[in-house]
DOZALUM-923160 format. One record per residue (C-alpha): x, y, z negated; residue in one letter; residue number from 0. Coordinates in Angstrom, 2 decimals, padded with zeros to 5 digits. Each point is the difference from the previous one (the first is absolute). Example, Ala and Ser with C-alpha at 12.3 -4.5 7.8 and 13.67 -1.06 7.14 Angstrom:
! residues 2
X 012.30 Y -004.50 Z -007.80 type A seq 0 .
X 001.37 Y 003.44 Z 000.66 type S seq 1 .
//
This chain:
! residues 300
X -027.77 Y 004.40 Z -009.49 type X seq 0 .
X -000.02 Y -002.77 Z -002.06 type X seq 1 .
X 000.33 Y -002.56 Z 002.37 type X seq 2 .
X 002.70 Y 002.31 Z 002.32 type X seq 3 .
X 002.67 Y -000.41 Z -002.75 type X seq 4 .
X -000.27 Y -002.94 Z -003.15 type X seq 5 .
X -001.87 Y -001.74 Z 002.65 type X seq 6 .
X 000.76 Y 000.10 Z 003.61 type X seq 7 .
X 004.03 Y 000.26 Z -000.22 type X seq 8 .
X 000.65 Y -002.87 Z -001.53 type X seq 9 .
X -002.24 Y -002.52 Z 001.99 type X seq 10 .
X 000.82 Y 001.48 Z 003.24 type X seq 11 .
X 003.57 Y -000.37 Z -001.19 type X seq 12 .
X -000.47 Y -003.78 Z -000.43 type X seq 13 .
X -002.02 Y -000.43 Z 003.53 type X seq 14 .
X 002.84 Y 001.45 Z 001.68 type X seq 15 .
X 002.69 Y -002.04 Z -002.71 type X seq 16 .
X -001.87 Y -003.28 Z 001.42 type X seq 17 .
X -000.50 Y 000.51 Z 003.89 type X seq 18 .
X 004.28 Y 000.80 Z -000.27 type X seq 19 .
X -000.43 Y -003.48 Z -001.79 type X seq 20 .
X -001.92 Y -001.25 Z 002.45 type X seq 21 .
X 002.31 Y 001.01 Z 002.48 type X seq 22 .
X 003.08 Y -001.96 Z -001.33 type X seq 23 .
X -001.76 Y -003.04 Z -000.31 type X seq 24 .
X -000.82 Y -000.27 Z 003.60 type X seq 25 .
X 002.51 Y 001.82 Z 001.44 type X seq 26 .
X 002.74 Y -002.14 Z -002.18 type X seq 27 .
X 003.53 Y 000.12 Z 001.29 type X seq 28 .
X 003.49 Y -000.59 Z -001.28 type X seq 29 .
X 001.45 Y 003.11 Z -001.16 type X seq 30 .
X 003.23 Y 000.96 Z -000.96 type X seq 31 .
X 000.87 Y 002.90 Z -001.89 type X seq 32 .
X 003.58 Y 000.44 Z 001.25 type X seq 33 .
X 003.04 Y -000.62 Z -002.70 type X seq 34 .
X -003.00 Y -000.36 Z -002.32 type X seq 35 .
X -002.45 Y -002.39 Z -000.20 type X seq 36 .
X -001.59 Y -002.50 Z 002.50 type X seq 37 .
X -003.09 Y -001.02 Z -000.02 type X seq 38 .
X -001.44 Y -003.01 Z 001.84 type X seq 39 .
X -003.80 Y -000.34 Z 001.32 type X seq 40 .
X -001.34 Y -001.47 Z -002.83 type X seq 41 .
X 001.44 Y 002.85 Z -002.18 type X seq 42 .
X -001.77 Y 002.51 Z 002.13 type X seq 43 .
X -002.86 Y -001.51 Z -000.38 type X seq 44 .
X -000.39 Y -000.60 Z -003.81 type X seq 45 .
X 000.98 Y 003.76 Z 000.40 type X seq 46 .
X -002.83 Y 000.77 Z 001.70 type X seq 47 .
X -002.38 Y -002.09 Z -002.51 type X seq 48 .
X 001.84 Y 001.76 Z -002.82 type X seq 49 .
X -001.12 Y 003.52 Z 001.72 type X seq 50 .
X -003.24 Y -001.71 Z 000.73 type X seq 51 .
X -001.00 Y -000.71 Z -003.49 type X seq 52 .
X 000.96 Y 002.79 Z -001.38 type X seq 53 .
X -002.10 Y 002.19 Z 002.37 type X seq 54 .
X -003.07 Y -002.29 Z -000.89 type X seq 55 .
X 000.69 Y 000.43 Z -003.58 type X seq 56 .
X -000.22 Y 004.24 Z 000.58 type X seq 57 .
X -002.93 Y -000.41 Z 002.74 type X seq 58 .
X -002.32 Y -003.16 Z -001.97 type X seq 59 .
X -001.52 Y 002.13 Z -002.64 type X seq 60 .
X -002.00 Y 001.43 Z 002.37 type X seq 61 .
X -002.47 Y -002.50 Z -000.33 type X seq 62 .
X -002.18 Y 000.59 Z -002.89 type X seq 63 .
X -000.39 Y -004.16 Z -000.92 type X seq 64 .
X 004.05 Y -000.10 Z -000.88 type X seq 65 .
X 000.20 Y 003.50 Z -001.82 type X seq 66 .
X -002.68 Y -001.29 Z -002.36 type X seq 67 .
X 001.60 Y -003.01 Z -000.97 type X seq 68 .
X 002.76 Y 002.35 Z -001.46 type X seq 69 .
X 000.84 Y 003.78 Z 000.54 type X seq 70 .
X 003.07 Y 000.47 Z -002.51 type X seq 71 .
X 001.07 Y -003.77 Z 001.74 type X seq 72 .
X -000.15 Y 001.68 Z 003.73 type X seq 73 .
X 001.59 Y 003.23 Z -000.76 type X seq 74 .
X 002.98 Y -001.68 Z -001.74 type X seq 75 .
X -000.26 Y -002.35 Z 003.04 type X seq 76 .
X 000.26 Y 002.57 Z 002.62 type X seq 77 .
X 002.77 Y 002.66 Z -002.36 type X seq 78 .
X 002.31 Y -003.39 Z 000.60 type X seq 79 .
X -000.90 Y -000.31 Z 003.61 type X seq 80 .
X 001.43 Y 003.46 Z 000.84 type X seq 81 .
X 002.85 Y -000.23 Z -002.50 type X seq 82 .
X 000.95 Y -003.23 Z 002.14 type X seq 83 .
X -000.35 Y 002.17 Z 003.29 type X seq 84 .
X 002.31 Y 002.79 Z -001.11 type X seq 85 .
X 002.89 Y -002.60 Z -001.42 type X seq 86 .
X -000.24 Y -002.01 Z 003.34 type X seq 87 .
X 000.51 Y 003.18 Z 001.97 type X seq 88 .
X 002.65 Y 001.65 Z -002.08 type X seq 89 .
X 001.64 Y -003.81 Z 000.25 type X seq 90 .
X 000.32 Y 000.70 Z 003.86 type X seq 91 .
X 001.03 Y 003.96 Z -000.74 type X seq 92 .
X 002.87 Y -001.29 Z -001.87 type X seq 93 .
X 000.77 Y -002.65 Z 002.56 type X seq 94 .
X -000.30 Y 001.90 Z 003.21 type X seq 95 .
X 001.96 Y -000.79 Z 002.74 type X seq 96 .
X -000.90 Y -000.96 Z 003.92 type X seq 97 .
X -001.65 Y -002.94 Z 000.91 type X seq 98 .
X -000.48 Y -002.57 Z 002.58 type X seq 99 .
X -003.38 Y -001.37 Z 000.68 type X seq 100 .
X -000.18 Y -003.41 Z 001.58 type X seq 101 .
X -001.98 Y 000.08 Z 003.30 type X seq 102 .
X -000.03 Y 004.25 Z -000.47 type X seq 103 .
X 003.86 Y 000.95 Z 000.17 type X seq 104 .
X 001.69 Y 002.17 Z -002.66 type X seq 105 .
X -001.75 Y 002.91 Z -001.58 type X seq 106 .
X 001.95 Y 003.09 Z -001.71 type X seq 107 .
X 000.75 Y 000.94 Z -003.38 type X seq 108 .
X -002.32 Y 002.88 Z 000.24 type X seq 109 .
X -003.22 Y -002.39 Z 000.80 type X seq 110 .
X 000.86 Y -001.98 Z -002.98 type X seq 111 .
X -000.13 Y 002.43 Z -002.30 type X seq 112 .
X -003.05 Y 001.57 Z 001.65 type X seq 113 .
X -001.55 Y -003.10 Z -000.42 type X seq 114 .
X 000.40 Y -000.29 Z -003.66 type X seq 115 .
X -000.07 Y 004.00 Z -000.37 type X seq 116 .
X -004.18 Y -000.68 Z 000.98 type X seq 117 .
X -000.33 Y -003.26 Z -002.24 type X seq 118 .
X 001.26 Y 002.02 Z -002.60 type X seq 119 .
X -002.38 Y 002.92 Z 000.66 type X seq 120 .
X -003.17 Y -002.20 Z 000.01 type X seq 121 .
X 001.02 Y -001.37 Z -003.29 type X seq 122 .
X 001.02 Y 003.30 Z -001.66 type X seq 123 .
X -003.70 Y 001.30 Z 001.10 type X seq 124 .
X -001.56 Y -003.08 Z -001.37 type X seq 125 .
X 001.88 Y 000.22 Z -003.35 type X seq 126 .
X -000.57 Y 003.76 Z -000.36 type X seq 127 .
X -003.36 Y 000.07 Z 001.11 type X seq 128 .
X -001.40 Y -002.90 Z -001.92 type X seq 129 .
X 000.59 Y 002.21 Z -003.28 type X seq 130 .
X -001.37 Y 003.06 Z 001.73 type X seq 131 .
X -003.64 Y 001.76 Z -001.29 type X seq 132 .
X -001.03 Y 002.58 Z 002.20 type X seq 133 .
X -000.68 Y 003.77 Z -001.61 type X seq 134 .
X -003.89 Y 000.60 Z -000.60 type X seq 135 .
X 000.73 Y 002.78 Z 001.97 type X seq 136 .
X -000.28 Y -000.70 Z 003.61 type X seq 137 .
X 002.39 Y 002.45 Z 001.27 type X seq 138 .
X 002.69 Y -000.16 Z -002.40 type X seq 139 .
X -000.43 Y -004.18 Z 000.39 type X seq 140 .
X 001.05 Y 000.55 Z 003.40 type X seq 141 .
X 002.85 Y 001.70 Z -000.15 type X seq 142 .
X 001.51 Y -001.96 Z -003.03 type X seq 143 .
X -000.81 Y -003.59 Z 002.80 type X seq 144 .
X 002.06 Y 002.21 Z 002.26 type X seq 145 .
X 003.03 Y 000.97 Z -002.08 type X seq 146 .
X 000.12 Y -003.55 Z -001.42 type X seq 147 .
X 000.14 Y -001.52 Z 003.55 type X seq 148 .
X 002.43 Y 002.64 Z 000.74 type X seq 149 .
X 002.24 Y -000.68 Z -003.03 type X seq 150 .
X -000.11 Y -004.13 Z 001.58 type X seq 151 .
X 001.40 Y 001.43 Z 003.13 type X seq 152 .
X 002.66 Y 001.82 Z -001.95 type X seq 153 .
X 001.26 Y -003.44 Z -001.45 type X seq 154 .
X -000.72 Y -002.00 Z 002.70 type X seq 155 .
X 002.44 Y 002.28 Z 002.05 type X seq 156 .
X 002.24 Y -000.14 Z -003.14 type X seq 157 .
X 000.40 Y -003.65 Z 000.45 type X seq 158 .
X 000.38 Y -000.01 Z 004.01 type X seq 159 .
X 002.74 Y 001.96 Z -000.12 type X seq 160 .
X 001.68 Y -002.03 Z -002.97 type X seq 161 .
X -000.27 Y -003.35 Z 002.51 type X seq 162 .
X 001.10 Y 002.30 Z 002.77 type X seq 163 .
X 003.67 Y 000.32 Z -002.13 type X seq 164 .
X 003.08 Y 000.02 Z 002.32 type X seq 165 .
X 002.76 Y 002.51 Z 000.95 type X seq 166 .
X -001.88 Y 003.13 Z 000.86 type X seq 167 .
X 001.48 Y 002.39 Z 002.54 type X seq 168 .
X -002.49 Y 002.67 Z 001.04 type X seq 169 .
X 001.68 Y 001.38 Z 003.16 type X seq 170 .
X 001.96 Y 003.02 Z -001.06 type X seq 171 .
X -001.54 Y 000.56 Z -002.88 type X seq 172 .
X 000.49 Y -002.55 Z -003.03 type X seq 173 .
X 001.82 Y -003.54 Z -000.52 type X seq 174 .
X -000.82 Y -001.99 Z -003.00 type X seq 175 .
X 000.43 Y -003.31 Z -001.51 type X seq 176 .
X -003.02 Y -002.55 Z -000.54 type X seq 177 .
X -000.28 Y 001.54 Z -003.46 type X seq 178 .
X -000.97 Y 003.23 Z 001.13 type X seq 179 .
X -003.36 Y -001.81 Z 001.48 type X seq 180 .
X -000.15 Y -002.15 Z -003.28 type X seq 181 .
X -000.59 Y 002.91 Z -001.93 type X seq 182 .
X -001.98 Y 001.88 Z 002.25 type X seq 183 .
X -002.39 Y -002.72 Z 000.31 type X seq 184 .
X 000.23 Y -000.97 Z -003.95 type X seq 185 .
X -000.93 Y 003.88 Z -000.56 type X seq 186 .
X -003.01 Y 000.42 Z 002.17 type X seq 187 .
X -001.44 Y -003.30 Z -001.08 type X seq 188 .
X 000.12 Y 001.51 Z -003.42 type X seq 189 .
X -001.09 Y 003.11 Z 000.55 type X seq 190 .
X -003.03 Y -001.55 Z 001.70 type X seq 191 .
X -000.30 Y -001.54 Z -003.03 type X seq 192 .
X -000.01 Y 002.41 Z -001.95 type X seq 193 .
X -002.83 Y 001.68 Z 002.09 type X seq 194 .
X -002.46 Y -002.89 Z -000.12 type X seq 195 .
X 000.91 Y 000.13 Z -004.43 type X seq 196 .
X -001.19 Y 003.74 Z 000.01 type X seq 197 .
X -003.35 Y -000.36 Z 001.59 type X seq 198 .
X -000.60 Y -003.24 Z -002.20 type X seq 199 .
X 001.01 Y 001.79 Z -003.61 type X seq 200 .
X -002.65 Y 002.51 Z 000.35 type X seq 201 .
X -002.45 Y -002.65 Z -000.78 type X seq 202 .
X 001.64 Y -000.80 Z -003.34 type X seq 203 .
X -001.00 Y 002.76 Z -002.10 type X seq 204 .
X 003.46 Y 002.02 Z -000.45 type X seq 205 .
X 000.34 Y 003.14 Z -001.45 type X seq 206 .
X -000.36 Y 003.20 Z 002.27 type X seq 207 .
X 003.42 Y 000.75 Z -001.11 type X seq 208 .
X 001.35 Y -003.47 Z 001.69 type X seq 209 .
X -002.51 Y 000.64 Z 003.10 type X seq 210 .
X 001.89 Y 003.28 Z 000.51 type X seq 211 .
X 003.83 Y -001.55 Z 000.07 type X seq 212 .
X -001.32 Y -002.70 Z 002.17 type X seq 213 .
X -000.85 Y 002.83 Z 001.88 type X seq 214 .
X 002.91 Y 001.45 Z 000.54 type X seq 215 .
X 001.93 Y -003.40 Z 000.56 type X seq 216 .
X -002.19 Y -000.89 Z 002.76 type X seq 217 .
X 000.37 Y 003.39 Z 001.36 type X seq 218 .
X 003.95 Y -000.89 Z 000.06 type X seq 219 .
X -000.49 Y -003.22 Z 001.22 type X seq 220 .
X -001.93 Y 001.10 Z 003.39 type X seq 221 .
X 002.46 Y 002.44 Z 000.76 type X seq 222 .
X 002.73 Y -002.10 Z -000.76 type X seq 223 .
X -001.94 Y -002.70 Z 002.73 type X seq 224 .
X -000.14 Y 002.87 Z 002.29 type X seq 225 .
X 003.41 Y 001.37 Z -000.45 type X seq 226 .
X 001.38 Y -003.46 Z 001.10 type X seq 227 .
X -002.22 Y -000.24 Z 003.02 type X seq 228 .
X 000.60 Y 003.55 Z 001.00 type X seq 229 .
X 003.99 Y -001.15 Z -000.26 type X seq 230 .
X -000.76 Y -002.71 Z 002.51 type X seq 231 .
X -001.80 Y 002.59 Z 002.42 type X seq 232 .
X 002.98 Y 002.09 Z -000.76 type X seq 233 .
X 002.60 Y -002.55 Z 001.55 type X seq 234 .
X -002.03 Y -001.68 Z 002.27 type X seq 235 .
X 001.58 Y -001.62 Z 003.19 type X seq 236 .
X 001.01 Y -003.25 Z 001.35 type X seq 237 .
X 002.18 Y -002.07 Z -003.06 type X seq 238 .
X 001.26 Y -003.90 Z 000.39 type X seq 239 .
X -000.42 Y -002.29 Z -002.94 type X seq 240 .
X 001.93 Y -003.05 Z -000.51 type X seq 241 .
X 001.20 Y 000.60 Z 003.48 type X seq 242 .
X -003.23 Y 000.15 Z 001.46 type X seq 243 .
X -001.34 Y 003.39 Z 001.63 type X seq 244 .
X -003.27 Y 001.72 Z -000.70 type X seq 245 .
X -001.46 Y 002.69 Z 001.94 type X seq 246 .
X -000.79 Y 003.03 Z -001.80 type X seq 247 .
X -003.63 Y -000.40 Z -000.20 type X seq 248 .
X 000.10 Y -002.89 Z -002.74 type X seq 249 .
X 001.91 Y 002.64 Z -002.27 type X seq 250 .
X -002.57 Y 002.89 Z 001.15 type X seq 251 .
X -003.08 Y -002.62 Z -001.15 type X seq 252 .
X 001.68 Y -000.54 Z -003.48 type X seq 253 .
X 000.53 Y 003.64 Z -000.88 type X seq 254 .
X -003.19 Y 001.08 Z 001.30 type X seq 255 .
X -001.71 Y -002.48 Z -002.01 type X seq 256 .
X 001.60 Y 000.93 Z -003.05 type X seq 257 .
X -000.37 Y 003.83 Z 000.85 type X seq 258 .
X -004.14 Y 000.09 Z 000.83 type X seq 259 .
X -000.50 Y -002.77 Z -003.47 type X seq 260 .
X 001.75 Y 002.43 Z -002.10 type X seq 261 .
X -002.01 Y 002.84 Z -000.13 type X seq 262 .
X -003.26 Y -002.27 Z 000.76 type X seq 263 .
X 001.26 Y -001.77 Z -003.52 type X seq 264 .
X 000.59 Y 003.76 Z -001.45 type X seq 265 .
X -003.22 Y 000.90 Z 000.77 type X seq 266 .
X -002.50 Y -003.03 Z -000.89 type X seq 267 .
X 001.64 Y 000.21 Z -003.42 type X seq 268 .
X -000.68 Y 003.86 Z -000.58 type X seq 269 .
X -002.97 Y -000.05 Z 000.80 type X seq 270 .
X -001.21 Y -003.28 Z -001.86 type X seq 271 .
X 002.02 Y 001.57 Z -003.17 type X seq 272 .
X -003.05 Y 002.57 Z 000.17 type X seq 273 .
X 001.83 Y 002.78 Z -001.99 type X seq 274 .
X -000.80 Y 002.89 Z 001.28 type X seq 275 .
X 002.54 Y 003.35 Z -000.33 type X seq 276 .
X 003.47 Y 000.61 Z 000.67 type X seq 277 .
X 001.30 Y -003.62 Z 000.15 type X seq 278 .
X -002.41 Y -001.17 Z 002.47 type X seq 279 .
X 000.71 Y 003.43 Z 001.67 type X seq 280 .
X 004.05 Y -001.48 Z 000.12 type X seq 281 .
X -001.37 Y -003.88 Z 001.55 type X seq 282 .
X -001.37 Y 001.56 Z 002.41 type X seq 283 .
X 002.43 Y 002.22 Z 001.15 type X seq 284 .
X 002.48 Y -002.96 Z -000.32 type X seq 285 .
X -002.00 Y -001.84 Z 002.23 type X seq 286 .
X 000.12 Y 003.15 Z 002.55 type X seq 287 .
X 003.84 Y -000.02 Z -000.15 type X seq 288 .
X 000.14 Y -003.46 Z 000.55 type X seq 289 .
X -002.25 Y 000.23 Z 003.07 type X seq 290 .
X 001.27 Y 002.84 Z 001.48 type X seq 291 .
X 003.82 Y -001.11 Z 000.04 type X seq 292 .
X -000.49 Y -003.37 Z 002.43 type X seq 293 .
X -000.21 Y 002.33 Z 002.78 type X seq 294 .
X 003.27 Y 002.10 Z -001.27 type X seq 295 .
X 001.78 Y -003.60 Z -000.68 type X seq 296 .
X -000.77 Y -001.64 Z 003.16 type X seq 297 .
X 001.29 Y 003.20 Z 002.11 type X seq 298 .
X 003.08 Y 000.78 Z -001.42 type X seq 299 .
//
């Protein structure tokens, strides 16, 4: 268990961080971020050596000779690495916008952000899961690897829909400014935050009066993940952002994510809480709830 999560996430992480490297440098066109930014070959490929290194700094100390030479060194080492994965990602969140690929043709706003949306995944799992020490107990170490992965997904949707910001109009059912997704996005990526804290302050000796409250705000934090994806089910159909159309299924997938992670988040915390009585009686009844509405949300 040990290996599956301070381990394995992180240096599978930085293999896949430096094949995407890999990737730019040979595959190294002119790109240009339209009304933003252009960037010429050489650009794209000191991108891709950027992405490179840093994926070799998360997946090198897996070879005993350079983790002896230092082990404080290479965990400081690969703590920056991710750090400089997540701000080059959230740099193309914030700068989203279509692009044209020389020798490719143009590519979509929704690709772009898609694109960063799964660099910034990889180095959210590296950063969280470099600090992560698995419970002694085998079963309970599972589910916490599960809710913390979960809680990533929660942000990592957070901050796709934040580069996804245009003028929203959900087909007969809502129109809203780029703000609207601004916060929406800024909310989830917090409350997946807040997740991934929860799990990690059991480990710091609070009191059992500060393990209870944290409880309860996780308990309001999964249903408040679920409540928003069971919103999307709720309204889902075809919508055009920015002027572009979107069938109904790309809505559908967000919701649905949101809906099935929210009770899945509900219930890996109750159960690693370990309190037994009424309370865990109420997570797991929350988790029900949450469950059993998708259906109710996607049919009416």
């Amino acid at each position: 268990m040990k290996k599956l999560g301070s381990w394995f996430v992180p240096h599978l992480m930085g293999l896949l961080i430096m094949f995407e490297g890999l990737a730019l440098v040979i595959l190294a066109r002119r790109i240009e971020l339209v009304d933003v930014l252009v960037m010429d070959q050489m650009m794209t490929m000191a991108l891709g050596a950027v992405l490179l290194v840093l994926g070799l700094l998360l997946f090198v100390p897996l070879f005993p000779q350079l983790r002896r030479i230092s082990e404080r060194l290479m965990k400081r080492l690969q703590v920056m690495a991710a750090m400089v994965v997540l701000v080059i990602s959230l740099v193309f969140l914030v700068t989203a916008s279509p692009a044209t690929i020389e020798g490719f043709g143009d590519l979509g706003k929704m690709w772009v952000v898609l694109a960063a949306g799964q660099l910034f995944l990889m180095g959210v799992l590296a950063f969280v899961y470099l600090y992560y020490e698995p419970l002694a107990n085998r079963r309970l170490a599972w589910l916490e690897w599960l809710g913390m992965f979960s809680a990533c997904l929660v942000m990592t949707e957070g901050v796709v829909i934040f580069g996804m910001r245009g003028d929203l109009n959900v087909h007969g059912e809502l129109k809203a400014e780029p703000t609207f997704m601004i916060v929406i996005g800024v909310v989830l990526a917090i409350l997946g935050m807040l997740e991934v804290v929860v799990f990690n302050r059991r480990r710091e000796g609070q009191s059992e009066r500060v393990l209870e409250v944290l409880d309860w705000v996780v308990m309001g934090v999964s249903v408040t993940i679920g409540a928003l994806g069971l919103f999307a089910l709720y309204i889902t159909t075809s919508m055009t952002l920015d002027g572009i159309n979107y069938g109904y299924q790309w809505l559908l997938t967000a919701g649905m994510i949101l809906a099935l992670l929210a009770p899945l988040l509900n219930y890996t915390q109750t159960v690693v809480a370990g309190r037994e009585g009424w309370n865990m009686d109420i997570g797991l009844v929350v988790t029900i709830i949450l469950l059993v509405a998708i259906p109710f949300a996607v049919t009416l």
